[in-house]
C-alpha positions in Angstrom: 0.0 0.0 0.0 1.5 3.5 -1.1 2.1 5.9 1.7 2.9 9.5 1.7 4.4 10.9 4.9 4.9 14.9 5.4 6.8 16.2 8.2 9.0 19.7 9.2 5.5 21.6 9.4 5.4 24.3 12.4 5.6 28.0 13.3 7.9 30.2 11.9 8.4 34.0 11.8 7.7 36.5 8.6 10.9 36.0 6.8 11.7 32.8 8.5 12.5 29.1 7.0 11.3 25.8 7.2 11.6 22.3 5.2 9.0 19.9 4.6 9.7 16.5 4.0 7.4 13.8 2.0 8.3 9.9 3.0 6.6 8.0 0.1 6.7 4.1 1.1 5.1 0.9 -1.1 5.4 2.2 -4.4 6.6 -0.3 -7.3 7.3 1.6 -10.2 10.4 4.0 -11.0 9.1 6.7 -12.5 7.2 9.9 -10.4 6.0 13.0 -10.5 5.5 14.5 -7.3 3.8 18.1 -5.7 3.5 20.2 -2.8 0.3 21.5 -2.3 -1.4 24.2 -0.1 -4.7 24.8 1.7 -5.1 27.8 3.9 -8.6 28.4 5.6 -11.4 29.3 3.5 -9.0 29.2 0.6 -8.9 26.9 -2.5 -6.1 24.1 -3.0 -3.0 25.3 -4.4 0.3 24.3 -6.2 3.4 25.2 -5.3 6.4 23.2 -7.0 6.7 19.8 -9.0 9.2 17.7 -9.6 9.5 14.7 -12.3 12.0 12.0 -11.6 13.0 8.5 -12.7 13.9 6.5 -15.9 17.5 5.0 -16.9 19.3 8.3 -17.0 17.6 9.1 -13.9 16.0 12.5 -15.3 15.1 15.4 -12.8 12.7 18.2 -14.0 11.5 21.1 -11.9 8.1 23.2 -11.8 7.4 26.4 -9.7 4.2 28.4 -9.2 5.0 31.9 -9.8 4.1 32.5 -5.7 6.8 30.5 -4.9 9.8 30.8 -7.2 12.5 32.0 -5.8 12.1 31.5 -2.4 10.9 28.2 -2.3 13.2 24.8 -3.9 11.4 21.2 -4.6 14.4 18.1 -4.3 14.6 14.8 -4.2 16.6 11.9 -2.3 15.8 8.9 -3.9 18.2 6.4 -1.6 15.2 7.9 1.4 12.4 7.7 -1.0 11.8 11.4 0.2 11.2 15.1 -1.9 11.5 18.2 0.1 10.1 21.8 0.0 12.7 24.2 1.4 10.7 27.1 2.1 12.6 30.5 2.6 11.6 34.4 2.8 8.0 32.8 4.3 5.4 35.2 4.6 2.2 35.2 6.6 -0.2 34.0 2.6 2.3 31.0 3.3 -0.3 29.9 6.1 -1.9 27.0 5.3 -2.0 22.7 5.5 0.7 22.0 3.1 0.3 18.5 1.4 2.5 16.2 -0.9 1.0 14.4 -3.9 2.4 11.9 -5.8 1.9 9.6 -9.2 4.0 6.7 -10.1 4.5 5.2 -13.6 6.5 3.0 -16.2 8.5 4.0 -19.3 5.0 5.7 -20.7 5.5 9.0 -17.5 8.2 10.9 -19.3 7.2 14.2 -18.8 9.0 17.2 -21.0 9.0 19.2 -18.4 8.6 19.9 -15.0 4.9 21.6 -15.3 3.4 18.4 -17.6 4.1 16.7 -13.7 2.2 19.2 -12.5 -0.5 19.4 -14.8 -0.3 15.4 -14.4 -1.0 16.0 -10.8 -3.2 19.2 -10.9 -5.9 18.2 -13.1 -6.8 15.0 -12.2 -6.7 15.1 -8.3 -8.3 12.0 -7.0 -6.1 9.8 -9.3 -2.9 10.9 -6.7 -1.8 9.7 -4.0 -2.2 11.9 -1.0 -0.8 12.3 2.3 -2.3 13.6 5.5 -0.4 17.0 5.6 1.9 19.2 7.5 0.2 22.6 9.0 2.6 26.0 8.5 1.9 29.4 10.0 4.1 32.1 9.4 3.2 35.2 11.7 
């Protein structure tokens, strides 16, 4: 059974930095595309970074949401089966339940870029896998 795990959540100050983490566990295939996503109160579900890795050459691309880029970086440690969200510069619209998303897949998931993963994630929700979230408030 897949798992995703998020951790590093917590209270920070305006200007402040934290890093998520995202355990995924149970998954078979080699090939991902994986998201950070945010919720703040009263507030629709939003993407923040991508990242597509995987294959023979081992392939890394990169997506950022324009609220994000430059202050946040999406990586990946494949030996601890784990992406990251280093957040930096947070403000207090960083509020919010921040979740990880994921989507494994064979030879066929070979995205051209680093925003096909997240449209691949994006659009078509409740085909991910989810995990429970990590809260952040930046004040």
């Amino acid at each position: 059974q897949v798992q995703l795990v998020e951790s590093g959540g917590g209270s920070v100050q305006v200007g402040g930095s934290l890093r998520l983490s995202c355990v995924a566990s149970g998954y078979t295939r080699s090939r991902v595309c994986m998201a950070w996503f945010r919720q703040a109160p009263g507030k629709e579900r939003e993407g923040l970074a991508a990242i597509y890795f995987g294959g023979a050459t081992y392939t890394e691309r990169t997506f950022y949401a324009d609220s994000v880029k430059g202050r946040f970086t999406i990586s990946q440690d494949s030996a601890k089966n784990t992406v990251y969200l280093q957040m930096n510069n947070l403000k207090p619209e960083d509020t919010g339940m921040y979740y990880c998303a994921a989507r494994w897949g064979g030879p066929s998931l070979n995205p051209s870029s680093g925003a096909w993963c997240y449209d691949f994630l994006a659009t078509s929700p409740e085909r991910n896998y989810w995990g429970q979230g990590t809260q952040v408030t930046v004040s």
